[in-house]
C-alpha positions as CSV (number, residue, x, y, z in Angstrom):
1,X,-195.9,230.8,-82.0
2,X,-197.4,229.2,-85.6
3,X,-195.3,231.6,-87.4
4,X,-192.1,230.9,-85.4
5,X,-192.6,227.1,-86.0
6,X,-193.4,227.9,-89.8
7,X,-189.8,229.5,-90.3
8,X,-188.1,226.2,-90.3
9,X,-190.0,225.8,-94.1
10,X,-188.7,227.4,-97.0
11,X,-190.4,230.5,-97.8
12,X,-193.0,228.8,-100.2
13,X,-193.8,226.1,-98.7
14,X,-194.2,228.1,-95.0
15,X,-196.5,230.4,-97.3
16,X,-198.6,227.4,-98.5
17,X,-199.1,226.1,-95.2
18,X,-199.9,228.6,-93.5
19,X,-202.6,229.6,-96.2
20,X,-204.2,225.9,-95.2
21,X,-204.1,226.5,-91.6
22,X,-205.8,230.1,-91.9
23,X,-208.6,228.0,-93.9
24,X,-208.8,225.5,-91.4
25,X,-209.0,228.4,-88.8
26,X,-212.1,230.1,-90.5
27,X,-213.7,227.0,-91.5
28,X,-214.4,224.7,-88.4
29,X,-217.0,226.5,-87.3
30,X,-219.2,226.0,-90.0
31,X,-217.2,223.5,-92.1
32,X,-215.4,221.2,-90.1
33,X,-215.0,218.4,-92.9
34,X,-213.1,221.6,-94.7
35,X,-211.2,222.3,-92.2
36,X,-210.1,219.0,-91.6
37,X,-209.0,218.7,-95.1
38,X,-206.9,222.2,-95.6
39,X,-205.3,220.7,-92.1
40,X,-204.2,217.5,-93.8
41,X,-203.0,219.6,-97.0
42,X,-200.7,221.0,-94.7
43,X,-199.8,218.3,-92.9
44,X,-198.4,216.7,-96.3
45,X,-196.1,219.7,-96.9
46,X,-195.3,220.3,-92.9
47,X,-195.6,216.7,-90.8
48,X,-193.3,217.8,-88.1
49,X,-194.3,221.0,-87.4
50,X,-196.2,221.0,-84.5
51,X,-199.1,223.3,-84.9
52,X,-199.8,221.6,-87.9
53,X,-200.5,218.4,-86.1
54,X,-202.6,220.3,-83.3
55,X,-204.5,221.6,-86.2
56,X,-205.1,218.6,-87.7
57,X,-206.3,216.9,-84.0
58,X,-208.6,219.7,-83.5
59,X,-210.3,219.7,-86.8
60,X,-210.9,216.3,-86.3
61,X,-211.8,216.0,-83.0
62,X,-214.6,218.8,-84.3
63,X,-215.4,216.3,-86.6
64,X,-216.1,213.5,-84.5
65,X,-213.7,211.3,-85.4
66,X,-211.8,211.5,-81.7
67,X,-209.2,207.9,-82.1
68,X,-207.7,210.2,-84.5
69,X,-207.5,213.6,-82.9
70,X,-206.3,211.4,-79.7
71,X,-203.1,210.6,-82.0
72,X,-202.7,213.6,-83.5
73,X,-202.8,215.2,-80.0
74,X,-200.4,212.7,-78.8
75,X,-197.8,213.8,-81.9
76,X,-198.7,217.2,-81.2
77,X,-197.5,216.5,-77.4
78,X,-194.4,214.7,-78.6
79,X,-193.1,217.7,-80.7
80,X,-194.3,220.6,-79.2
81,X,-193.6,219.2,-75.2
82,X,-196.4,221.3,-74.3
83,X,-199.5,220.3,-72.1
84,X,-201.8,223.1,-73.9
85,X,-204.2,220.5,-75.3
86,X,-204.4,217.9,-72.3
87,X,-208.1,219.1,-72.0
88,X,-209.0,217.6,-75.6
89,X,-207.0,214.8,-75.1
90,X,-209.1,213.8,-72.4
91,X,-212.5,214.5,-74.1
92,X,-210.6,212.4,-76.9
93,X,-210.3,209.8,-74.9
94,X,-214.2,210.2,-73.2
95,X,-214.8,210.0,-76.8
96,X,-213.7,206.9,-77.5
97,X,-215.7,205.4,-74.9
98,X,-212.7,205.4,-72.1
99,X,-213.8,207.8,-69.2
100,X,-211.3,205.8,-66.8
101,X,-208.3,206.4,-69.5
102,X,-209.1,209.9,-69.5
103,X,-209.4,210.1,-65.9
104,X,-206.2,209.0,-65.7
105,X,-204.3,211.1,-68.5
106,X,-206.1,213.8,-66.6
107,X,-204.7,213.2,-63.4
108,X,-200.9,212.4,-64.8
109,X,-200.6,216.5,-65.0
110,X,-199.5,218.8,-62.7
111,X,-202.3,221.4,-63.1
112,X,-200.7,224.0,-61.1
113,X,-198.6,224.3,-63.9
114,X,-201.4,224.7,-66.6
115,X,-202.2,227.9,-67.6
116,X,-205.7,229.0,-66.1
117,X,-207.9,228.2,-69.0
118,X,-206.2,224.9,-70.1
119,X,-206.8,224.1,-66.8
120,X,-210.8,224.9,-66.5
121,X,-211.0,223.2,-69.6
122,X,-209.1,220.3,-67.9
123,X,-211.8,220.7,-65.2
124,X,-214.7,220.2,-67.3
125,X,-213.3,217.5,-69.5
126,X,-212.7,215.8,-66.2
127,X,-216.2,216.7,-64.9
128,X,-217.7,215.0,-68.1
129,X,-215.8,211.8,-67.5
130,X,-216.9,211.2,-64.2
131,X,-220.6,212.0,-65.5
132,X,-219.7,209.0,-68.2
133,X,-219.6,206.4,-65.1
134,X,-222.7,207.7,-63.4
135,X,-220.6,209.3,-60.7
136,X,-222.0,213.3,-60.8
137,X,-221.1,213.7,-57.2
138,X,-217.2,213.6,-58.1
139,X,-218.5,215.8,-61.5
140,X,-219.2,218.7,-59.3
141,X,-216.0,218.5,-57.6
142,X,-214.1,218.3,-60.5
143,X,-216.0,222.0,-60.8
144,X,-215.5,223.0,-57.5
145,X,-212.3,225.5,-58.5
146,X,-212.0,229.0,-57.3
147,X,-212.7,230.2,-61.2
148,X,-216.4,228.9,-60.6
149,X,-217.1,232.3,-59.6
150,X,-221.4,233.1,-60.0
151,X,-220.1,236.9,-60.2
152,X,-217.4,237.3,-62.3
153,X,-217.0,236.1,-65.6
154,X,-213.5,235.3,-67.8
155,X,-213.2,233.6,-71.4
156,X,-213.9,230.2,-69.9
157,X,-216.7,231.1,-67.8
158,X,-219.5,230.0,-70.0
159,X,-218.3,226.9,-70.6
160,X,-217.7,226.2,-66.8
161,X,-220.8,228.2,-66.0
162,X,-223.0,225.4,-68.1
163,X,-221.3,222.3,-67.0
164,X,-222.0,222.8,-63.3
165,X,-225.2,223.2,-64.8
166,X,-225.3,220.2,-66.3
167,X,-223.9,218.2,-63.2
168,X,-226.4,219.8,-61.0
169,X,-228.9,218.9,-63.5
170,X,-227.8,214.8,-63.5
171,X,-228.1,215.3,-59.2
172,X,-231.8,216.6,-59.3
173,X,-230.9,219.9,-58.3
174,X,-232.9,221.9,-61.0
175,X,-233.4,225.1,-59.5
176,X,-229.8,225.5,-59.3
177,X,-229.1,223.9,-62.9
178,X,-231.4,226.4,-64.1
179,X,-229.6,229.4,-62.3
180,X,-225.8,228.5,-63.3
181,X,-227.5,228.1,-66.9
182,X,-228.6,231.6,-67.2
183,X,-225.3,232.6,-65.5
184,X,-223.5,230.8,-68.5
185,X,-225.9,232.6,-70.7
186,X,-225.1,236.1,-69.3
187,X,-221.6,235.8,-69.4
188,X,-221.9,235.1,-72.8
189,X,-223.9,237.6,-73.8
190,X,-221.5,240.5,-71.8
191,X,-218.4,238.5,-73.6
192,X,-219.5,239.1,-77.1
193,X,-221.2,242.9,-76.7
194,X,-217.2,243.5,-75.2
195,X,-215.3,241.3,-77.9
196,X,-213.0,244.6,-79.1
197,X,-211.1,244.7,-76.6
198,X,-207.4,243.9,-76.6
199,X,-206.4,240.1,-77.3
200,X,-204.0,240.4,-74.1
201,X,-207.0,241.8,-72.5
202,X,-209.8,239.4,-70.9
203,X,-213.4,240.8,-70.0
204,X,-214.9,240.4,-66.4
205,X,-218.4,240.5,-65.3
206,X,-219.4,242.1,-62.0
207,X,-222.9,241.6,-60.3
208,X,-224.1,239.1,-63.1
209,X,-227.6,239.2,-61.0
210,X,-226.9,241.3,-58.6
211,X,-228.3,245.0,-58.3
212,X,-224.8,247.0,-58.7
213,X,-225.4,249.8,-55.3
214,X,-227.7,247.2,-53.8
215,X,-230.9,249.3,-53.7
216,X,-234.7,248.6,-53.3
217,X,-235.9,247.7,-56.9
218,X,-238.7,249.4,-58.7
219,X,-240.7,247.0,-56.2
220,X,-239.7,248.3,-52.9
221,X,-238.0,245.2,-52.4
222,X,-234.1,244.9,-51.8
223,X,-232.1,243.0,-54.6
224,X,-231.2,239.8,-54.2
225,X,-227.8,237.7,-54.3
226,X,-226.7,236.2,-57.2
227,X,-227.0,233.2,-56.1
228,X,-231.0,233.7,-55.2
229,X,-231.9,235.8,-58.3
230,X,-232.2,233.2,-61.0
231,X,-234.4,235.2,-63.1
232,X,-232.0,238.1,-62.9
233,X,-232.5,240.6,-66.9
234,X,-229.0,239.2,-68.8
235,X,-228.5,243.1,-69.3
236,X,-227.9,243.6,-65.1
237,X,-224.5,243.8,-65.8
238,X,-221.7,245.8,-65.3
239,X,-217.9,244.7,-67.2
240,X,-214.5,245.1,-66.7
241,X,-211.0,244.9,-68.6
242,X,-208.2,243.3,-67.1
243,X,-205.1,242.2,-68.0
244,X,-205.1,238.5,-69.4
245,X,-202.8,236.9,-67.3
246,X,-204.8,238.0,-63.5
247,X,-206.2,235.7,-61.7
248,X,-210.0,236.0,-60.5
249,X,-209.0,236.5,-56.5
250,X,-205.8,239.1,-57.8
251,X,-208.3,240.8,-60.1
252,X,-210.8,241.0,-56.6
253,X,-207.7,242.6,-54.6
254,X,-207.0,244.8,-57.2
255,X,-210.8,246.4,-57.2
256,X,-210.3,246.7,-53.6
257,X,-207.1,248.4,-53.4
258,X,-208.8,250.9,-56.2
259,X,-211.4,251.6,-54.2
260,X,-209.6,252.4,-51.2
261,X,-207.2,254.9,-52.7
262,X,-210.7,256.4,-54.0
263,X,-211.8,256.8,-50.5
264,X,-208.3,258.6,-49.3
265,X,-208.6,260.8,-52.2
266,X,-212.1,262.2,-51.1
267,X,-210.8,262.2,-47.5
C-alpha cells in the first residue's frame, strides 16, 4: 500500500521518502527520537501522502508526545479514510489525559467492520480507558471478545493475553492475573521460535498448558485445564499455521473437519 501511495511522487523524491520511512521503520524500536525525525524528513518532501503522516503519528506516539500523534492520526484518517489506526487514536487520546474522549472515539466505530487485530487492539485501548476512571469491571468486558482464547494464540494474543491480566490484577483477582500473565508469556515465546513463516500466514497455539493426548503426567496425576494449570512449562506447546485472514472459531471448525476425514480414512 506505501509503495502505491509513493507513485504519485516523482521518482526521486518517492525514492527519498521512502529511504526515511524504512529508517523510521528500523529505528523506533530502539530509537524512537530517530525515527521520529527520518518521519518528519519525509513529511517535508511528501505531506499528503498518507502513510507518511501515519508514520509520523506513530513515531510520535512511541515518543510520548501523544497531542501530536492524536493529529497526525486524525490527518492520517482524513486522507487515507481508513479506520486502521482507531486503536492508537484512542490510547492518543488516554494519553492526553481524556479516557471519556477516547471512550467515545472508540465507540463512534463500527467494529464489525475492523479487521480482527485493529479491533483487539481497539479492545485493549478501550480496556485501558475504563481502567483510567477506576472502573475495571467494564475493563474486563471490554476483553471479554471471543479472541480471548486461553488456548490458542494469534499475533495479538500477547497483548490481549497481558491486559486481562492487568484488569484482573486492578479487581484482586491474582491468581488469575498471574495465569493469563504466563499465558501472554507463552504465546510469545511459541510466536517468535515460529516467526519464518509466511507474512500471509499467522501462527496458532494449541494446548498452551494443557497436556496435548491428556495423559497421567510423570506424577500419576491427570493433566490439568488450562485454565487450572498456571504453572504450566512455556515449552507445553504444540503450533499451527493458518492462513491470516481465519478467524479463531473457523480455524477450530477447520481442525475438526480434519480430523474427521482422518477418522473415515482409517475406517
Amino acid at each position: 500500500m506505501a509503495r502505491n501511495e509513493l507513485k504519485t511522487l516523482t521518482k526521486e523524491n518517492a525514492e527519498r521518502v521512502a529511504r526515511h520511512l524504512a529508517m523510521a521503520a528500523q529505528l523506533i524500536d530502539d530509537d524512537p527520537v530517530a525515527a521520529h525525525e527520518h518521519a518528519l524528513a519525509a513529511s517535508r518532501h511528501a505531506g499528503r501522502i498518507p502513510v507518511v503522516r501515519e508514520t509520523v503519528a506513530i513515531t510520535a506516539y512511541a515518543m510520548g508526545d501523544f497531542a501530536l500523534a492524536l493529529r497526525e492520526l486524525r490527518t492520517y484518517r482524513r486522507l487515507s479514510g481508513r479506520e486502521d489506526q482507531i486503536a492508537l487514536m484512542v490510547d492518543s487520546e488516554r494519553g492526553v489525559g481524556r479516557p471519556e474522549r477516547a471512550l467515545e472515539l472508540g465507540r463512534s466505530v463500527d467494529r464489525a467492520d475492523l479487521p480482527t487485530p485493529v479491533r483487539v487492539n481497539l479492545a485493549i485501548a478501550m480496556s485501558g480507558a475504563w481502567l483510567d476512571l477506576g472502573d475495571a469491571t467494564r475493563a474486563l468486558q471490554e476483553l471479554e471478545i471471543p479472541e480471548s482464547d486461553p488456548d490458542r494464540a494469534f499475533e495479538w494474543s500477547p497483548a490481549l493475553f497481558a491486559a486481562r491480566s492487568a484488569v484482573l490484577a486492578e479487581l484482586g483477582r491474582t491468581d488469575e492475573s498471574a495465569h493469563w500473565q504466563h499465558l501472554a508469556e507463552v504465546a510469545a515465546d511459541a510466536l517468535d521460535e515460529a516467526s519464518g513463516v509466511g507474512q500471509d500466514e499467522v501462527i496458532i497455539v494449541e494446548d498452551l498448558a494443557d497436556d496435548e493426548d491428556g495423559e497421567d503426567g510423570e506424577d500419576g496425576e491427570a493433566a490439568e485445564s488450562a485454565d487450572d494449570d498456571v504453572d504450566a512449562a512455556p515449552g507445553d506447546v504444540t503450533t499451527t499455521v493458518v492462513d491470516a485472514d481465519a478467524e479463531p472459531d473457523a480455524d477450530a471448525d477447520a481442525d475438526a473437519d480434519a480430523g474427521a476425514d482422518a477418522d473415515g480414512a482409517d475406517r
